[in-house]
N, C-alpha and C positions, 0 to 999 in steps of 0.2 A: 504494500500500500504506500503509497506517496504521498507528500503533502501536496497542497497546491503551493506554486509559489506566484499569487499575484500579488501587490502592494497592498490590496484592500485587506490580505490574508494576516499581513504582518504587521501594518498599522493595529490591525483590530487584535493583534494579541499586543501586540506594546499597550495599547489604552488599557486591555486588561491588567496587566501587569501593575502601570501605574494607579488603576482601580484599587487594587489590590493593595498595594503600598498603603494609598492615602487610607482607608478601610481600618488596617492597621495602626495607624498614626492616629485616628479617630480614638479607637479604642483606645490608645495608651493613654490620651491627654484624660481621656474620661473616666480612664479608672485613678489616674493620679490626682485627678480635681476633686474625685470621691473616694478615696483614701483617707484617714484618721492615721499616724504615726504612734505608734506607742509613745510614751514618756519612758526617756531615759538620763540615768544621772549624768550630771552636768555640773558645772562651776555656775552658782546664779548669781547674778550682777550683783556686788560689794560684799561676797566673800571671798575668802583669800585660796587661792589652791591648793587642793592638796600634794599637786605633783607639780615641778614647774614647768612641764608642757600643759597644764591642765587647758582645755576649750571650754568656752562661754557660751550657750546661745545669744543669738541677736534679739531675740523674743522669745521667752518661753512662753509657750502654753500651758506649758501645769503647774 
């Protein structure tokens, strides 16, 4: 069996393809925008570290 090879053949699988990307990229931004993060420990703005690389959040939420 052979493919066809017209231009309309290969365009329409490229569009697919990039169908398919964007589809994906939908889904990421939409599970990431409705995602919650657990709390975890951190250094909170005006205590002192316990280790001196210790990181701050920029905002905590909990």
């Amino acid at each position: 069996m052979r493919l066809p090879r017209s231009r309309f053949f290969y365009a329409g699988l490229a569009l697919l393809a990039l169908f398919v990307v964007a589809l994906a990229n939908v889904h990421l931004v939409m599970v990431a925008g409705s995602s919650q993060p657990a709390c975890v420990a951190h250094v909170r703005s005006g205590e002192t570290a316990i280790a001196p690389s210790g990181f701050s959040a920029a905002r905590s939420s909990c």
